[in-house]
Structure formats: C-alpha cells, structure tokens
C-alpha positions as CSV (number, residue, x, y, z in Angstrom):
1,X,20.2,-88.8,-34.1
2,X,19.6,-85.5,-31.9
3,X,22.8,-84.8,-30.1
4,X,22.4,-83.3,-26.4
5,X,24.4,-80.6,-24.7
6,X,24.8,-80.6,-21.2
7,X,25.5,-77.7,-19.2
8,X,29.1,-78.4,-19.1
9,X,29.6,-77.5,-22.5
10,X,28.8,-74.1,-22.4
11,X,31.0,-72.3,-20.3
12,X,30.8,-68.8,-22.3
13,X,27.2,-68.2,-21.1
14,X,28.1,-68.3,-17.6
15,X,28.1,-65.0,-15.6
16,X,25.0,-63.5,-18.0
17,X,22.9,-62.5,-15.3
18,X,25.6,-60.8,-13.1
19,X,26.2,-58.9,-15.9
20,X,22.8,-57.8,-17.0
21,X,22.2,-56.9,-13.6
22,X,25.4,-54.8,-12.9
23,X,24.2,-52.7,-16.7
24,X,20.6,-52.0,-15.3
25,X,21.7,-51.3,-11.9
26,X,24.3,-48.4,-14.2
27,X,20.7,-47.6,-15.9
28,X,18.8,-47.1,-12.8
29,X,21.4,-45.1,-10.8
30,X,21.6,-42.7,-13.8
31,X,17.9,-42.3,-14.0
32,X,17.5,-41.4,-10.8
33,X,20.3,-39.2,-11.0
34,X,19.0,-37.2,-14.1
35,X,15.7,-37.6,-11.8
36,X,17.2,-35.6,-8.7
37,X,18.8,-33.0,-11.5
38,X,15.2,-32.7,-13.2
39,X,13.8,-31.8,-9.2
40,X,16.4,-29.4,-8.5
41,X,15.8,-28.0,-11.1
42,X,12.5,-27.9,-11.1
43,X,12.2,-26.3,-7.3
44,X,15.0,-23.9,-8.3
45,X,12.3,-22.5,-11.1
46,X,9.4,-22.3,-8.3
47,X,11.9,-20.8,-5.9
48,X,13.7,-18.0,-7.9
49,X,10.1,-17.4,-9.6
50,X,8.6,-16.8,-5.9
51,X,11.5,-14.7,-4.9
52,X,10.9,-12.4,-7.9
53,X,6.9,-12.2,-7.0
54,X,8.1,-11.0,-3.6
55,X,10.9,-8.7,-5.2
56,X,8.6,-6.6,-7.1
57,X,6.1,-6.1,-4.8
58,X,8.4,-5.4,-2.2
59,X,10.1,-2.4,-4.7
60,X,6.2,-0.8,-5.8
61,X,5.4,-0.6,-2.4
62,X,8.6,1.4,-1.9
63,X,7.6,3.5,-4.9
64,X,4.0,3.9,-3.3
65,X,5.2,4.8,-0.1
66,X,7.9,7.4,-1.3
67,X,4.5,9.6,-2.8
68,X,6.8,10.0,-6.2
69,X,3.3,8.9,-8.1
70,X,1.6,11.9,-7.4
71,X,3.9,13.8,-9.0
72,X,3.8,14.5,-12.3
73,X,7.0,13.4,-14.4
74,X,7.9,17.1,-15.2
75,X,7.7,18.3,-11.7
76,X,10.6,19.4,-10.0
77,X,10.0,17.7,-7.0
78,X,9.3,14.4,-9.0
79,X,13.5,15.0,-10.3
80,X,14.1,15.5,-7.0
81,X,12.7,12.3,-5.5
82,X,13.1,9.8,-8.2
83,X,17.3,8.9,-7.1
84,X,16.2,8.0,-3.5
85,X,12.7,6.2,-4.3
86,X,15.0,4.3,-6.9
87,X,17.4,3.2,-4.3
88,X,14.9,2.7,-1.7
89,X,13.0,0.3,-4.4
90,X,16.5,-1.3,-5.5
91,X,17.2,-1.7,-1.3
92,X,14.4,-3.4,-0.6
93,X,14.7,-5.7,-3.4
94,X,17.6,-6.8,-2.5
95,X,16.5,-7.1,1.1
96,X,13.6,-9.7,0.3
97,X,16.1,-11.7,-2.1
98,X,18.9,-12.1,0.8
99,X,15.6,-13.7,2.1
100,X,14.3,-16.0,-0.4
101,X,16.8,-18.3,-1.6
102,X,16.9,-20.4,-4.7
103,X,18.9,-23.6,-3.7
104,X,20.7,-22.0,-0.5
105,X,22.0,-19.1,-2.1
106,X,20.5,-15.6,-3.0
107,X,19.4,-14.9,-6.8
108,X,21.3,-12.2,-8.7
109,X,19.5,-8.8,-9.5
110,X,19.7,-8.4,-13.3
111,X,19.4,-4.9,-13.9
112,X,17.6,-1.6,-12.6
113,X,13.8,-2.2,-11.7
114,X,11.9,0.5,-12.0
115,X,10.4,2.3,-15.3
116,X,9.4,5.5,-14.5
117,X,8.4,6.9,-18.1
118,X,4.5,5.2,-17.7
119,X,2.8,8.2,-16.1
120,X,0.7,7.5,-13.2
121,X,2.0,4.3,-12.5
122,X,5.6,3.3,-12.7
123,X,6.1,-0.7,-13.6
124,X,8.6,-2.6,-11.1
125,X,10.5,-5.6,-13.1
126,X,12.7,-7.6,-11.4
127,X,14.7,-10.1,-13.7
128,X,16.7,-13.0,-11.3
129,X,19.3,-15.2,-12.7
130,X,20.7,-18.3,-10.1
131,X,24.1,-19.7,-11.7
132,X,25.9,-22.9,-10.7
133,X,22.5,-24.8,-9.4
134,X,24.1,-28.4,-7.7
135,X,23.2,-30.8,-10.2
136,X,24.9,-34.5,-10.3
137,X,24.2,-36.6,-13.7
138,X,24.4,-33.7,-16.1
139,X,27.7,-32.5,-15.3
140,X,28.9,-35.7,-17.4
141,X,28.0,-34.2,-20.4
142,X,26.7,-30.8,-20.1
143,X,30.1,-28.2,-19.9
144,X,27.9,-25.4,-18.6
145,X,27.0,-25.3,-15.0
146,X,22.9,-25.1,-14.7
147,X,20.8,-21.9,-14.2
148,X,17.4,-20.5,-13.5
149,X,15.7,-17.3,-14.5
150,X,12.3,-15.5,-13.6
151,X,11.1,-12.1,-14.5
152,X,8.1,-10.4,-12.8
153,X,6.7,-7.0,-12.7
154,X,4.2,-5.0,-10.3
155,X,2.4,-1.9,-11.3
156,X,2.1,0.7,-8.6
157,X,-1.2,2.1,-9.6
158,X,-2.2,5.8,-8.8
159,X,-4.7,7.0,-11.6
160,X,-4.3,10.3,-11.2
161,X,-2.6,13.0,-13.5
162,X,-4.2,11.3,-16.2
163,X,-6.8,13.3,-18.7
164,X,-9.9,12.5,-19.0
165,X,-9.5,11.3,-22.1
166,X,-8.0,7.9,-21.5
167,X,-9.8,5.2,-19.8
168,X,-8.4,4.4,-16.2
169,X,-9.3,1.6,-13.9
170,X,-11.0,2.6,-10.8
171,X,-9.4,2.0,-7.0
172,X,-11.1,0.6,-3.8
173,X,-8.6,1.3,-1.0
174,X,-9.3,-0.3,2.1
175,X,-9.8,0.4,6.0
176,X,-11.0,4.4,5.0
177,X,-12.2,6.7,7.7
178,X,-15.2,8.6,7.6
179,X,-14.1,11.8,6.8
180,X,-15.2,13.2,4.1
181,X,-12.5,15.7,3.7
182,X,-13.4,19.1,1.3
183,X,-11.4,19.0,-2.2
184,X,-9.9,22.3,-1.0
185,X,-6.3,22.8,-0.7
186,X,-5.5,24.9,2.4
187,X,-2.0,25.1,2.0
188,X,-2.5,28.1,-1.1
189,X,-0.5,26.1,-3.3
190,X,-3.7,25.4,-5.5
191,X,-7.7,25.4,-5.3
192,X,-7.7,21.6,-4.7
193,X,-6.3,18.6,-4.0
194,X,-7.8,17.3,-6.9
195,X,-8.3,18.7,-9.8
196,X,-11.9,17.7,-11.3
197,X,-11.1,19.2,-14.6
198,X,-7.4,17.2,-15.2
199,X,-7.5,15.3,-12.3
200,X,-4.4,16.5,-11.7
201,X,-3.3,16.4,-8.0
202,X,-1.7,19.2,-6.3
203,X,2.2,17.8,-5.4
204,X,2.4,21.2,-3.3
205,X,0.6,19.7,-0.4
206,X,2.3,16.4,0.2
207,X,4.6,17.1,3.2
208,X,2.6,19.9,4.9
209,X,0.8,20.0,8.3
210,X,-2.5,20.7,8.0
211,X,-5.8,20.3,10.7
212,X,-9.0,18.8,9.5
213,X,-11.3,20.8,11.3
214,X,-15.1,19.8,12.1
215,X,-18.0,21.5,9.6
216,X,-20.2,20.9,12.1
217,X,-21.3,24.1,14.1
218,X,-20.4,24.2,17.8
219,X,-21.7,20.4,19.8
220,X,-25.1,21.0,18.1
221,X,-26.2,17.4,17.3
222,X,-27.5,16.6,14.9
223,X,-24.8,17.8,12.6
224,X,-25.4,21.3,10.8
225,X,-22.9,22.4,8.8
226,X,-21.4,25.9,9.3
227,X,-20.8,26.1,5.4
228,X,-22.2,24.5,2.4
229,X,-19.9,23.4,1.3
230,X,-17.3,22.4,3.5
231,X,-14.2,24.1,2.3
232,X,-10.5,25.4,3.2
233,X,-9.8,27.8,5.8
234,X,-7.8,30.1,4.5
235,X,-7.8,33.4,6.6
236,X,-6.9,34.3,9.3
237,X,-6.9,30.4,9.9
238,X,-3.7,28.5,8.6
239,X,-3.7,25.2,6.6
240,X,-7.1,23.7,7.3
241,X,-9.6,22.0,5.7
242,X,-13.0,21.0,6.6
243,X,-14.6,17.3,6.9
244,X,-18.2,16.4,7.7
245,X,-18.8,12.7,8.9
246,X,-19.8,9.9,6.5
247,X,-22.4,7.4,7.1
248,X,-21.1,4.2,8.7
249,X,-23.2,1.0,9.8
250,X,-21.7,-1.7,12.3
251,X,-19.8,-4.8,10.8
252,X,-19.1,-8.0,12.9
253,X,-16.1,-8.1,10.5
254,X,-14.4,-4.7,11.1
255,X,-10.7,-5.5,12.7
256,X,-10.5,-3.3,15.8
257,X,-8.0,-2.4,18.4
258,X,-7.5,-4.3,21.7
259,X,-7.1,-2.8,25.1
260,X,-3.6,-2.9,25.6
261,X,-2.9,-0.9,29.1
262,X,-2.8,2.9,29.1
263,X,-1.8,2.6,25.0
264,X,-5.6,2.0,24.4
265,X,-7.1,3.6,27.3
266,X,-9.1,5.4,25.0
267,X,-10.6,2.6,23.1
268,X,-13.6,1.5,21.9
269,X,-16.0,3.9,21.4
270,X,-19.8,3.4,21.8
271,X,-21.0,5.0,18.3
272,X,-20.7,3.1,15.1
273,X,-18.8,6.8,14.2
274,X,-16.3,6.6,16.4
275,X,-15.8,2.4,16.1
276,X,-15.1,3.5,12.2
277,X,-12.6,5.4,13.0
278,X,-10.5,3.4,15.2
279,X,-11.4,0.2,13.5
280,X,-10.4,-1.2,10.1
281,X,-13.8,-0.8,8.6
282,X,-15.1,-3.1,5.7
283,X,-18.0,-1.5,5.2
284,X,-19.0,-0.9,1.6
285,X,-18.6,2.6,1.8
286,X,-14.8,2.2,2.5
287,X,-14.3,0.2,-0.6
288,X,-15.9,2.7,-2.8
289,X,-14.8,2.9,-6.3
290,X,-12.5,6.1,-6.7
291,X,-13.4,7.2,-10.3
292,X,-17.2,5.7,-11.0
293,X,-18.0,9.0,-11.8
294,X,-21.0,8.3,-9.4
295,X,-21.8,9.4,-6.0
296,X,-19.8,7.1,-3.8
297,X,-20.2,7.9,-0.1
298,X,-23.1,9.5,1.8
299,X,-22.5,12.2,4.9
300,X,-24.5,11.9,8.0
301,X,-25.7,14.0,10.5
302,X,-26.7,12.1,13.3
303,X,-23.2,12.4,15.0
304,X,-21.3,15.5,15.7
305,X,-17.7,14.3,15.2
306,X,-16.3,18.0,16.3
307,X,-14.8,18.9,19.7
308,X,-12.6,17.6,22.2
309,X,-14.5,15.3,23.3
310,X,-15.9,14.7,19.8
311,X,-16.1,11.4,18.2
312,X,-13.7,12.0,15.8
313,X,-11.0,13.4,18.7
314,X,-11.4,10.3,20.7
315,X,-11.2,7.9,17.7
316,X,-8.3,9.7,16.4
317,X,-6.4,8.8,19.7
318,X,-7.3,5.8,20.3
319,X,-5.2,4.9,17.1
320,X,-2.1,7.4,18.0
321,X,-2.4,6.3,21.6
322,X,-2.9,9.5,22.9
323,X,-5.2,9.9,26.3
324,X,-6.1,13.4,25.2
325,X,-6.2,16.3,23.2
326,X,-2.5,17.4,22.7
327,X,-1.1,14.5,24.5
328,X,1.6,11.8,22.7
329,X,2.7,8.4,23.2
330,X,2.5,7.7,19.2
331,X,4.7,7.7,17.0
332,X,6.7,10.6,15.5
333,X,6.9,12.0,11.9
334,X,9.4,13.7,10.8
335,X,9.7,15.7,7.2
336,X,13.2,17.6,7.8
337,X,14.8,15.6,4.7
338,X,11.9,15.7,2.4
339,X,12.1,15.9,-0.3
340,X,15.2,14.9,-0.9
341,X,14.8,11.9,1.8
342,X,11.8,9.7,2.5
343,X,9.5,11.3,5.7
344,X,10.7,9.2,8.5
345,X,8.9,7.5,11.5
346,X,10.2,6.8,15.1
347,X,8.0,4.6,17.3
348,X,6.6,6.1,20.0
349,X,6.2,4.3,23.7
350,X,3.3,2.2,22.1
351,X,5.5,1.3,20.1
352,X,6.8,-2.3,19.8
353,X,9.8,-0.8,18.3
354,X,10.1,2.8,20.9
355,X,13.0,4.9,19.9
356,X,13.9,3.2,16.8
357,X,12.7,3.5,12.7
358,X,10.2,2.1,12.0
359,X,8.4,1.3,8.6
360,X,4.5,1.4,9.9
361,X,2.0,2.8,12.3
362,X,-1.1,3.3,13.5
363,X,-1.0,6.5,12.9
364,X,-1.1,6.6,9.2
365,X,-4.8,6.8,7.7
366,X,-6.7,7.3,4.9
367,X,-9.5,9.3,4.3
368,X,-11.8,10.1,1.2
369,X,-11.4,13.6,-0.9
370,X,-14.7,14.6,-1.7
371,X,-16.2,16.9,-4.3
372,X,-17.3,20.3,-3.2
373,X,-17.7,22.5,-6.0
374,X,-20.8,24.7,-6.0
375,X,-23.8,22.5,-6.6
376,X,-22.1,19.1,-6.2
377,X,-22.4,18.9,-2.8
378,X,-25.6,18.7,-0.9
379,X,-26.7,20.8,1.6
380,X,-28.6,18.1,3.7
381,X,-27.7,14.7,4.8
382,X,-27.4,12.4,1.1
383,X,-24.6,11.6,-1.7
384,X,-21.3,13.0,-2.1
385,X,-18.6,11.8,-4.9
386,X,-15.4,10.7,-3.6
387,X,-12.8,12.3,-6.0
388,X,-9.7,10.8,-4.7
389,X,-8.0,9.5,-0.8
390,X,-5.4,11.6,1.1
391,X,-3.0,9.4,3.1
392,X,-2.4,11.4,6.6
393,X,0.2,10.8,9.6
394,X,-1.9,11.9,12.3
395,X,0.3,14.2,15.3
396,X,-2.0,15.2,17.7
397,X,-5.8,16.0,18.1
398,X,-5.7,19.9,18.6
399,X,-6.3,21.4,22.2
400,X,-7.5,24.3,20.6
401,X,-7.6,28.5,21.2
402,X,-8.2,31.7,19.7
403,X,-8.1,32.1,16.3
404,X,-6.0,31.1,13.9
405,X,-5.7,28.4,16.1
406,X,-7.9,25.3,14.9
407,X,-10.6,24.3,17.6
408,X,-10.3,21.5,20.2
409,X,-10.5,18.1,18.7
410,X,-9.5,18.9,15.0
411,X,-7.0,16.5,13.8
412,X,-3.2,17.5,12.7
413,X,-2.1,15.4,10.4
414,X,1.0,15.7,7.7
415,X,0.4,14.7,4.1
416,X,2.2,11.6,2.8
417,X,0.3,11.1,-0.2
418,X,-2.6,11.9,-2.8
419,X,-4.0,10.0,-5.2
420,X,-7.3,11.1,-7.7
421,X,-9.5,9.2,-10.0
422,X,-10.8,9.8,-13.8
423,X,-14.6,10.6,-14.8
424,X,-13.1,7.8,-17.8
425,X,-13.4,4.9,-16.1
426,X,-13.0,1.5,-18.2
427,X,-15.7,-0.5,-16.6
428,X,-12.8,-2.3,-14.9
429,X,-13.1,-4.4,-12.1
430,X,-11.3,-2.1,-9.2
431,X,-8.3,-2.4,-7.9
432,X,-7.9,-2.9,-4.1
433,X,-5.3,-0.5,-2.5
434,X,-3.4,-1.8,0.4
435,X,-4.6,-2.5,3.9
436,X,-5.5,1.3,4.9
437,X,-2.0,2.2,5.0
438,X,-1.5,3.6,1.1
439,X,-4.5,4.7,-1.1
440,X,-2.2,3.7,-3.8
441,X,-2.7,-0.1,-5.2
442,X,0.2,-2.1,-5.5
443,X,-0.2,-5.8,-7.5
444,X,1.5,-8.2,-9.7
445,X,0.5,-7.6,-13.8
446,X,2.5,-10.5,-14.6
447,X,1.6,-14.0,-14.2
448,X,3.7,-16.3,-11.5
C-alpha cells in the first residue's frame, strides 16, 4: 500500500523559492554591474580615441602653420624653428586634450609627438593613456584600476624638397586666387620660388615683404602683357614679382563675404575676376592638382586686374577690409621674432577679436606659383602649369609712385609659406589642403 506525504512532513523544503530568488537577484545585479563596467569602458575607448584624432590634427596644423616644411632638414633656419614649432605642436595638443575628456578627466600625453626625420612631411603621433577609469564590479577581483589607450598620427604633407625621383602624391589646396604668380624669386635669394629641376623651394623668401605687381600694361583691356614671361622685378624695383590673372567662371557654390558695415564697403565686385578673389572659389581651377606634371590653370585676358582701381586692388580689400589703396582696418602681421618665434597676427577693427592675437584672418591667401621658364609659358591667352602655391598675409594694396615704388593697386603681401610639387607624381588621388588658409595638407594616415 502507497503511503502519502502531506505537506506537513516536509518542513526542509520550505523557503526554496526565497532563496533561489535572492541567488538570481545576486546574478542579475552583478551582470548588470559587469554590464555598466563593459559601457564605460567601451565609451572611454571611443572617447580617448576621438581625443587623439583631434590631438594630432590639432599639432600638424601647428607644424603647417609654423612654415618649418619648407625647409629642408639641413637648413639653418629649419634648426632654428624646429624647438618652437615643437612646443607650439606639444601646446596645442595639450590644449584640445584639456577639451576632450575621457570619463571627466583629461587623457595623459605619452611622449613627444612629432617626427621630424621624414623629409617633406613630418608625422604627428599622439599616444593617450586614461588611468583609474570608475568601474564598479571589476574592482572585486581585478587589483589593477582600469585604463584606456589610443594612438593616432597625422601627416603634414608638403611635397616639396623631394627629387624627382620618388613618386609624390599630388595636392589640391582649396579657396586659391587667381593669380598666377611668376616662379621668380624677387627677393635675390634664388632664381625661383620653386625649383623645377629639384623642386626644391627657396626657405629665403618665407618672411619677406614683397608686391605682386600687375603684368598687364597700363589699364589697356584686354590684358597685354608687358613681358613674356611674367617675371621678378629686380632693378631698380625691390622685391616684386609679377602675376597675370587666371581664368575664372561663376559658381553658385563659391562662399563669399557679406556686407558687414564699412568692414565690407568694398564688397562684391561685378566681374567673375574680382568675385574670385574675394570669394572662396570652388571652381575647378582652384583645386588643381599641384604636381600632374600637366598644364593646370589657364590665364585670361579679358580682365585687366592692375591699377588702383583694378580688379585685383578692390578684391584684395574687400578681404583685408580696407576702403582703399593704402588704407587699414585689417589685421596686422608682424615678423619681428621670426624666426626664432612664429609671425604673429593682431586683429584689426574688423576684427571680432581687435587688439588681441589672433590665430586666423582674412587676410591670409593663397595663390598659384606658375612656371615661367623660357618656352613654358605662353605668350597669348591658354595653359600655364602650376608648379607650387605661396601662402601670403596681405598688408595693404599699394598707392603707388615713382620708381622703385610698385604701381597703384599692386598687392604687399609677406610670405608665410611655400610649398612645390614633383613631375613624379604616383597617380594618387590628391590630397586636399586646408580651407584656403595653408597650401599645405594636413590629414589623419591612421585609422580612428
């Protein structure tokens, strides 16, 4: 006979479920403790690898900026500026870190950034380390507190000083104005900025004051040119260098300047000329591909960009601000500690920052080298081959006189920077400089 157990006469099962319960609640609690130290950790890694995107950039435009690429490493000058253009890099570094936090707190800088020993193109690497991340379930078994690293390195990319030997990849800078400035150095230190035969660049011109002076003859339109080619002017005029203008078409998507009171009274002019100049123009010409080995930009003489009342005068001060020849509400450069010190800029009234240090302006531009060596340039409107971009501060547009004097509506500029192609070019696609403001390309080689 089957015996039967009431519930009575187990009293050791009771409380089972409580207990079962309380262990998985233990399990899930731990879970989704370990799950919030997985997501910390996880954002830490995107976070710390962002800030050393931003960190390297931040330093090769610093590099870019200081125009140490353009010097070659056995220079003097390039001893002279490497301590500060370091610093400068390692400052700003540290300046985008203070604002790019990995979990609240600022990543640690590993070691020094920049190698200078690639020719051409110094690599900035930026290695972050974040210590003592807040985790919760790991600390019960893990004696170490948590950490995060990232590493990431941007090229600052300035092809020139290279031989023509090695295979370079070619540069579009953006935002160029149409001046197709002679490859004639004015300054004596060398025949030109750009050596077609090394593709060298000349470091003795970056600092100097030179004009940009008008081939054009007199107001005669359409444009002749007083010489063929363009070239330096040498004696009895000082420091310039002669520019016919390049071909430009309109673009719905140029970025141009907006009437701002008296600070753009001189804006917008009626040509397609003058709107390249005081636009940020996308035409194709402005990208063209420094070191194709091909002609790359076409001059024009429809427009007579010379005078004071020239195209290329009022253009010119519509982006310094200026409501005439010789007159200044721009900003200021000035070259007093170079090279030992970056060139420094002050804004002017225009200025959203007047009276105080500023890091950008209007009045920086770049404009196209082009190749004028006997029977390479033509003597009627047609093809011309860029050969590398000068980046300009812009002073004044000259009021002209007597020579030596430059004639009314040349434009002083001082030299911040060269940078040349290669006849090797790699069939690369090309790299895109920066905004107008730096012919020299600055981007990320390694992936985020």
């Amino acid at each position: 006979m089957q015996k039967k157990f009431s519930p009575r006469q187990r009293p050791h099962e009771r409380g089972q479920t409580i207990l079962l319960v309380a262990i998985s609640l233990v399990s899930l609690l731990a879970m989704a403790a370990l799950a919030i130290d997985v997501v910390t950790l996880y954002a830490a890694r995107s976070e710390i690898q962002r800030a050393a995107d931003a960190a390297a950039l931040a330093g090769a435009k610093a590099v870019a900026d200081s125009g140490i690429t353009t010097f070659l490493v056995t220079d003097v000058t390039f001893t002279t500026i490497q301590p500060w253009a370091q610093s400068t890099a390692t400052a700003q570094i540290n300046a985008v870190l203070q604002n790019n936090l990995v979990a609240g707190t600022a990543p640690t800088l590993l070691s020094a950034p920049v190698d200078w020993t690639r020719q051409g193109n110094p690599h900035i690497t930026v290695s972050l380390r974040r210590d003592n991340l807040p985790t919760f379930f790991s600390k019960i078994w893990a004696r170490s507190s948590a950490s995060v690293t990232a590493t990431a390195t941007a090229e600052v990319y300035n092809p020139a000083n290279l031989t023509t030997a090695t295979p370079m990849t070619p540069i579009a800078p953006k935002s160029v104005k149409p001046w197709l400035v002679a490859n004639a150095d004015p300054t004596g230190t060398a025949t030109h900025f750009v050596n077609t035969s090394t593709w060298a660049v000349d470091s003795g011109v970056i600092g100097q004051t030179i004009d940009l002076v008008s081939d054009c003859v007199g107001s005669i339109v359409p444009c002749g040119l007083n010489h063929t080619p363009p070239k330096a002017l040498l004696s009895p005029a000082i420091n310039q260098v002669e520019y016919v203008p390049a071909l430009v078409s309109p673009n719905s998507a140029n970025v141009c300047p907006t009437s701002v009171g008296a600070c753009n009274s001189s804006c917008l002019g009626a040509s397609n000329y003058e709107l390249s100049v005081e636009c940020a123009d996308v035409n194709v010409y402005s990208s063209s591909n420094c070191g194709n080995g091909n002609t790359s930009a076409a001059w024009d003489n429809t427009v007579n960009p010379g005078g004071a009342a020239g195209d290329s005068a009022n253009g010119a001060q519509c982006l310094i601000h200026a409501t005439g020849p010789g007159s200044s509400t721009q900003d200021t450069l000035s070259t007093t500690l170079w090279p030992g010190a970056p060139m420094r800029i002050t804004g002017g009234a225009c200025s959203a920052n007047s009276g105080v240090l500023v890091a950008n302006s209007s009045s920086i531009v770049t404009v196209p080298i082009v190749d004028t060596d006997p029977g390479t340039f033509p003597s009627t409107p047609g093809n011309v081959t860029i050969v590398g971009f000068l980046q300009a501060f812009i002073n004044q547009v000259d009021v002209g006189g007597p020579s030596p004097a430059p004639p009314a509506g040349s434009i002083n500029i001082t030299v911040l920077n060269i940078v040349g192609c290669s006849s090797a070019n790699n069939g690369a696609t090309p790299i895109i400089g920066g905004s107008g403001t730096s012919p020299i390309p600055v981007r990320l080689i390694t992936p985020p």
